[in-house]
C-alpha positions as CSV (number, residue, x, y, z in Angstrom):
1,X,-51.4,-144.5,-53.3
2,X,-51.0,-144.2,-49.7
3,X,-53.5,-143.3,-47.0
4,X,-52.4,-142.5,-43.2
5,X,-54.3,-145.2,-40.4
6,X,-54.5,-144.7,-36.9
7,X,-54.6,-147.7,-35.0
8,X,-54.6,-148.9,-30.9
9,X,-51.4,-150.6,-30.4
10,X,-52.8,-154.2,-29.2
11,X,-49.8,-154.3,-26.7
12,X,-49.5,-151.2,-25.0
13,X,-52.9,-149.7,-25.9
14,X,-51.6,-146.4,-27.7
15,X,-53.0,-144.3,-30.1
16,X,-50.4,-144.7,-33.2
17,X,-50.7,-143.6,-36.7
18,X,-49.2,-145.2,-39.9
19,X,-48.9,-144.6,-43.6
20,X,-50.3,-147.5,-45.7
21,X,-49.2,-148.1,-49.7
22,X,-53.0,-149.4,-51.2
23,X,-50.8,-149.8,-54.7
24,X,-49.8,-153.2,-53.1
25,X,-53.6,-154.9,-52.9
26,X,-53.8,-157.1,-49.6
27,X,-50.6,-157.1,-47.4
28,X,-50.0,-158.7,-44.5
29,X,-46.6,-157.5,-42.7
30,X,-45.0,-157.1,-39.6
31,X,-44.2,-153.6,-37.9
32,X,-43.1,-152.9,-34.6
33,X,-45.3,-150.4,-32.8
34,X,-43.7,-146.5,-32.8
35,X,-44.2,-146.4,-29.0
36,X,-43.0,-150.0,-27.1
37,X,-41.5,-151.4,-29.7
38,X,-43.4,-154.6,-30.3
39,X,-43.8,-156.4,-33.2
40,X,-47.5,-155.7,-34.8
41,X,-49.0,-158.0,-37.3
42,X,-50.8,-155.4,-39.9
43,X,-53.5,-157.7,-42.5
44,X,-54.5,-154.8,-44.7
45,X,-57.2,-155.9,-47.2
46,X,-57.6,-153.4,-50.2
47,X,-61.2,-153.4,-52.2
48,X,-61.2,-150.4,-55.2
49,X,-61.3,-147.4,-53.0
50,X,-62.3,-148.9,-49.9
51,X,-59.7,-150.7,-47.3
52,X,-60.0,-152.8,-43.9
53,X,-56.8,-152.6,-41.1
54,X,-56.4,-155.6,-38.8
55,X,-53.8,-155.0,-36.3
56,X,-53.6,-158.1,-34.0
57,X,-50.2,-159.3,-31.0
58,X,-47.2,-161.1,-33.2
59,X,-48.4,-164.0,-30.5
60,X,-51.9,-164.0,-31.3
61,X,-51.5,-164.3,-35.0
């Protein structure tokens, strides 16, 4: 199942969204932000229906 998130990049502060696969349960992952290219650590945590996005700095993880 996948749901769309919009998220403030912790780097450059813009306004990105992204497409999330729930199917998985929890993920963590690394993405690199649509806009200056840094890497993004992404902790999704999946409950039923209900799901929490963490976006944090690769450097702060």
């Amino acid at each position: 199942m996948l749901e769309s998130a919009i998220y403030d990049c912790p780097y450059c502060g813009e306004e990105v969204e992204t497409a999330l696969d729930l199917s998985g349960g929890d993920q963590t992952y690394t993405e690199d932000c649509q806009v200056c290219c840094r890497p993004i650590v992404f902790t999704l945590q999946v409950h039923g229906d209900e799901w929490m996005l963490d976006v944090k700095r690769e450097d702060d993880a």
